[in-house]
FILO-728918 format. One record per residue: z, y, x of N, C-alpha, C, CB in turn; residue in one letter. Coordinates in steps of 0.02 Angstrom, whole numbers, padded with zeros to 5 digits, always signed. Each point is the difference from the previous one (the first is absolute). Glycine has a CB too. Layout:
ZYXZYXZYXZYXa;...
***
This chain:
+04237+07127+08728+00024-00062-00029-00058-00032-00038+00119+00044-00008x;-00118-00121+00012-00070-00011-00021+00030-00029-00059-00086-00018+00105x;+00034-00025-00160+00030-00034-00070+00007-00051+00038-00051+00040-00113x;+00086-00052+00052+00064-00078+00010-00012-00034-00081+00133+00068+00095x;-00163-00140-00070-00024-00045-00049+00062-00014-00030-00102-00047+00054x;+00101+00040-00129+00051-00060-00037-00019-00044-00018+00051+00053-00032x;-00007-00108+00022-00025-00052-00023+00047-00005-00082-00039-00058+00142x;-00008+00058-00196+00048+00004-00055-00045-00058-00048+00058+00146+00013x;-00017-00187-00019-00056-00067-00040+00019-00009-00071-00010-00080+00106x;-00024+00071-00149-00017+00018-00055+00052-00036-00042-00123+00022+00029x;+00196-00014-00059+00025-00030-00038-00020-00047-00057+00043+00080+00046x;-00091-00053-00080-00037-00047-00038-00024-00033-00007+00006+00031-00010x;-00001-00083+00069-00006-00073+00027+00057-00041-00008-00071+00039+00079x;+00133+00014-00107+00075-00045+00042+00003-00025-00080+00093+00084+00127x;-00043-00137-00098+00050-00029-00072+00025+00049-00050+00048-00084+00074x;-00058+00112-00119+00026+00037-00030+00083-00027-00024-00133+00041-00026x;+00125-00104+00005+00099-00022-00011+00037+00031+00075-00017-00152-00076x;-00022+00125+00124+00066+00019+00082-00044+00069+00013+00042-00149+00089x;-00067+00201-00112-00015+00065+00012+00045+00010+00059-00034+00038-00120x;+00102-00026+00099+00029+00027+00059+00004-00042+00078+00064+00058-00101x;-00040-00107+00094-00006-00044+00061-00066-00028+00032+00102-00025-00045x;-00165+00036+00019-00066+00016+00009-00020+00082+00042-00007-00086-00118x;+00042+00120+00104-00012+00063+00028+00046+00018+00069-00033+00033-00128x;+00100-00077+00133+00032-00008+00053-00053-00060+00049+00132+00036-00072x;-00159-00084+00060-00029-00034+00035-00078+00023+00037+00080-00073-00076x;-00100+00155+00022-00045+00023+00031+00010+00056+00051-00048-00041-00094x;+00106+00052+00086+00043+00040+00063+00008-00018+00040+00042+00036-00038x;-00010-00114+00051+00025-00030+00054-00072-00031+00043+00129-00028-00069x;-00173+00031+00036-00059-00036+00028-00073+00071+00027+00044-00135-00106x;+00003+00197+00107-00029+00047+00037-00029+00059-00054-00026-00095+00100x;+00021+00077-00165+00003+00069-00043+00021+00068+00011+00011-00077-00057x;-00041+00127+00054+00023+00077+00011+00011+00015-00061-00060+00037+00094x;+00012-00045-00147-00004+00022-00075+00004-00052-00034-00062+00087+00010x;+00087-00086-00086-00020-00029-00045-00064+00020-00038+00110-00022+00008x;-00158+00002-00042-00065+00000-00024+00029-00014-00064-00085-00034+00095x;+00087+00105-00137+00045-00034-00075-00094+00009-00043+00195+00072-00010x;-00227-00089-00013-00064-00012-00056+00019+00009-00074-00050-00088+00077x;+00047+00180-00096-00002-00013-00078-00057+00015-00012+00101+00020-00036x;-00123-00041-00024-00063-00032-00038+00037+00024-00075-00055-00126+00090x;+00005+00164-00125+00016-00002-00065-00054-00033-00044+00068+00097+00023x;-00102-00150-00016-00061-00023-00025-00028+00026-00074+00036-00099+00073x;-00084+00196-00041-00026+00035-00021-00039+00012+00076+00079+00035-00118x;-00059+00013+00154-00051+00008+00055-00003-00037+00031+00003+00079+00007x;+00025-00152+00007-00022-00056+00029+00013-00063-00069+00034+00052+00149x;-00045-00108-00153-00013-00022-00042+00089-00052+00002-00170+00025+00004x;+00196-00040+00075+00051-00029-00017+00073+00038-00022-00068-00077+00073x;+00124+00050-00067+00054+00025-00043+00049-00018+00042-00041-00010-00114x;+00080+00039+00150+00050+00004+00053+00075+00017-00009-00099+00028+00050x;+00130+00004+00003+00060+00007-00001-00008+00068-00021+00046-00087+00080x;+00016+00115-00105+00032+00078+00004+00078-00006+00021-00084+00049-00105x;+00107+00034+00078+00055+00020+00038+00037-00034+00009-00008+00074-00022x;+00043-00120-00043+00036-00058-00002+00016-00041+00071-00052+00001-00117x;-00017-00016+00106+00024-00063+00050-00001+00068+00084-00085-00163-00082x;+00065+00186+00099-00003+00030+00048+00088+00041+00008-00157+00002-00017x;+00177+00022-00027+00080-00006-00010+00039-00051+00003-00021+00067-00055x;-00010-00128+00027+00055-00054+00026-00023-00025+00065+00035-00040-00115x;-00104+00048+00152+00022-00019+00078+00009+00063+00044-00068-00111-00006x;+00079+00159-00018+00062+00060+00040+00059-00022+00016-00033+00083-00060x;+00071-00116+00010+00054-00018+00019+00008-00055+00046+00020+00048-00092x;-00061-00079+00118+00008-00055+00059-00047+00034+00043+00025-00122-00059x;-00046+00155+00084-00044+00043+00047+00011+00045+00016-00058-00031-00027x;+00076+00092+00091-00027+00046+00012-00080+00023+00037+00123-00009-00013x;-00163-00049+00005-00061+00000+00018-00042+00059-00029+00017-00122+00012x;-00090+00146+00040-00019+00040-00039-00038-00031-00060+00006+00076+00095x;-00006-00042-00152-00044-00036-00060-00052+00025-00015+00080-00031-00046x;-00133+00032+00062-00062+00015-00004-00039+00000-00038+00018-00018+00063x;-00018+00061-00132-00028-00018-00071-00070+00012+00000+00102+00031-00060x;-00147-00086+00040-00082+00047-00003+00001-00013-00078-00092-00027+00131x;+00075+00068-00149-00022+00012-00071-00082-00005-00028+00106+00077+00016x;-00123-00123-00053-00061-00008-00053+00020-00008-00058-00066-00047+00066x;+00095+00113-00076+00017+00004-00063-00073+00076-00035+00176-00054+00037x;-00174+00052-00108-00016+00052-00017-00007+00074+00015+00024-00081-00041x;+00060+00085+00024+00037+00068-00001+00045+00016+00036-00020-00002-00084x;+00016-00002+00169+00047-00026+00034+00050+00057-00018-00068-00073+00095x;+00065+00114-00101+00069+00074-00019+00047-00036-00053-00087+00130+00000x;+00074-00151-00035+00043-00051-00047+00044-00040+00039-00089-00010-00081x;+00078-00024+00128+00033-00034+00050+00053+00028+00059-00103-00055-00030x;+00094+00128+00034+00037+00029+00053+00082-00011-00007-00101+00086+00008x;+00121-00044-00050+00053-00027-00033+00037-00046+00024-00051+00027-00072x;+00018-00068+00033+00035-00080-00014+00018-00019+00082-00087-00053-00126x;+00026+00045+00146+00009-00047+00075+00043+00065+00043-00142-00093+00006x;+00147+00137-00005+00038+00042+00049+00077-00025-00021-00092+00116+00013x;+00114-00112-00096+00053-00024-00002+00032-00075+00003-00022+00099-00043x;-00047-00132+00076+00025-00076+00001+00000-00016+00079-00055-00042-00125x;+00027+00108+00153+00016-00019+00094-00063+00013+00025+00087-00105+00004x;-00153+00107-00022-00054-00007+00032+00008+00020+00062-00056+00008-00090x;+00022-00014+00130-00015+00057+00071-00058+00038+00027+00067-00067+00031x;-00126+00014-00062-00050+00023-00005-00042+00013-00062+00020-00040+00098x;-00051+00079-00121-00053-00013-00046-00075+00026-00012+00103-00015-00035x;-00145-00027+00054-00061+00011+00002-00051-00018-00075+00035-00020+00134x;-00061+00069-00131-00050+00012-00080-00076-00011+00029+00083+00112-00073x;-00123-00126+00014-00067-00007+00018-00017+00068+00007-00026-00106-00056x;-00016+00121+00060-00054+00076-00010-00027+00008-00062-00042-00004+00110x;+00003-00076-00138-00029+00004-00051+00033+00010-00053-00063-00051+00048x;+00144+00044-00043+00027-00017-00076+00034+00102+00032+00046-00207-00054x;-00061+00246+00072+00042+00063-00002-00030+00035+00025+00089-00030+00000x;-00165+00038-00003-00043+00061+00028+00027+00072-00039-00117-00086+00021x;+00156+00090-00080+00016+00046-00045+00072+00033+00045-00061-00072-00127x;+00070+00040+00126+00104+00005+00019+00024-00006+00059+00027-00055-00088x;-00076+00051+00120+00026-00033+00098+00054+00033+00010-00111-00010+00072x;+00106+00063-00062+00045+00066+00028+00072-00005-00013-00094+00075-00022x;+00081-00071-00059+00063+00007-00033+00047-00078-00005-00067+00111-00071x;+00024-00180+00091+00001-00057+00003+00035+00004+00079-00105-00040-00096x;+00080+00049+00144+00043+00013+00070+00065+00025+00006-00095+00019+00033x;+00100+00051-00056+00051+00040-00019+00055-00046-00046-00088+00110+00007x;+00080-00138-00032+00045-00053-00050+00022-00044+00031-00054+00008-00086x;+00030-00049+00121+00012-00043+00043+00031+00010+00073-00082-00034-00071x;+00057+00097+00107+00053+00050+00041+00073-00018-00030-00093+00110+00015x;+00079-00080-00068+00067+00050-00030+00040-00069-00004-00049+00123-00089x;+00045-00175+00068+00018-00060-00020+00057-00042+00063-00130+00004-00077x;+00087+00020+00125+00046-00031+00070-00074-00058+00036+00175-00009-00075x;-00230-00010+00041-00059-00055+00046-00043+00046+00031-00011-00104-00082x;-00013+00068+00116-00058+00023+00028-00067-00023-00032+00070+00004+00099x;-00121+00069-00103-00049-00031-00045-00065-00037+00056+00032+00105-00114x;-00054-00132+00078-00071-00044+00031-00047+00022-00054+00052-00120+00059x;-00111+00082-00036-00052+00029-00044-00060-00065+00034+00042+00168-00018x;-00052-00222-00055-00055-00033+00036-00076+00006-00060+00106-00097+00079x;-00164+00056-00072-00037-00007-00053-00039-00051+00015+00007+00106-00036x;-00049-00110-00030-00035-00066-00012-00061-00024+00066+00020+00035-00146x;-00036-00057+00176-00054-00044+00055-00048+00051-00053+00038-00168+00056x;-00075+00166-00086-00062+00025-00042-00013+00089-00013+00025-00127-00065x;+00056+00152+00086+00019+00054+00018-00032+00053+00061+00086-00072-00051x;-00141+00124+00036-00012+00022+00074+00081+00030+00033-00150+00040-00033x;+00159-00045+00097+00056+00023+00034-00005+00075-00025+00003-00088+00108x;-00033+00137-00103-00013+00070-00007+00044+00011-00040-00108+00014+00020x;+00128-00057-00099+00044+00011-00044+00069+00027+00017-00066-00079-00047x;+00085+00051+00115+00083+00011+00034+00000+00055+00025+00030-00103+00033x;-00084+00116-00008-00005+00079+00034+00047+00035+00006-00084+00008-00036x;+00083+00019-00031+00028+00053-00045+00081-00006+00011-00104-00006-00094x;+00136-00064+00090+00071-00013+00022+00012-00008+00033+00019-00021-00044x;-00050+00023+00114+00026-00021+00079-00023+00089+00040-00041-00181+00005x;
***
């Protein structure tokens, strides 16, 4: 079986007032994923969504929700977004070279699937260790 591309486009382009009917229109127009962008502006400089809102577009979606995280401390976050619906959740490398393991295992346990991305300035070698 070979890979199979998604197409999951970045919510944080959409209307935030019509969130939900923005995310139905990226479905109907060929979306596989949703692209949910939290940002805690510390390891990136802007300031984004959390669980909240990712809980209130659960309830108009069974789409997958695709969390990438630039946050700090992403283990702080497991939690929350598992109990607000996530489906996916992907962490940097840079913000959890300490905790990966036990950071995966959490997110397992949670019900998402973990990802794992990092910064462009990042040698790849860093992921190694998690793939």
């Amino acid at each position: 079986m070979g890979l199979e591309a998604k197409i999951a486009p970045s919510m944080l382009s959409s209307d935030f007032a019509n969130l939900a009917s923005e995310a139905q229109r990226m479905l109907a127009c060929g979306a596989d994923w949703l692209h949910m962008d939290i940002m805690d502006g510390h390891f990136v400089p802007n300031l984004t969504i959390g669980a909240p809102i990712i809980e209130s577009l659960r309830k108009h979606t069974k789409a997958y929700l695709d969390c990438h995280l630039m946050v700090t401390n992403p283990l702080d976050y497991v939690e929350p977004l598992g109990k607000a619906g996530a489906s996916g959740f992907t962490f940097h490398v840079e913000a959890s070279r300490e905790n990966w393991r036990e950071l995966v295992q959490k997110i397992k346990s949670k019900g998402m699937r973990p990802g794992v991305s990092l910064k462009p300035s990042t040698p790849i070698e860093e992921v190694y260790p998690l793939v």
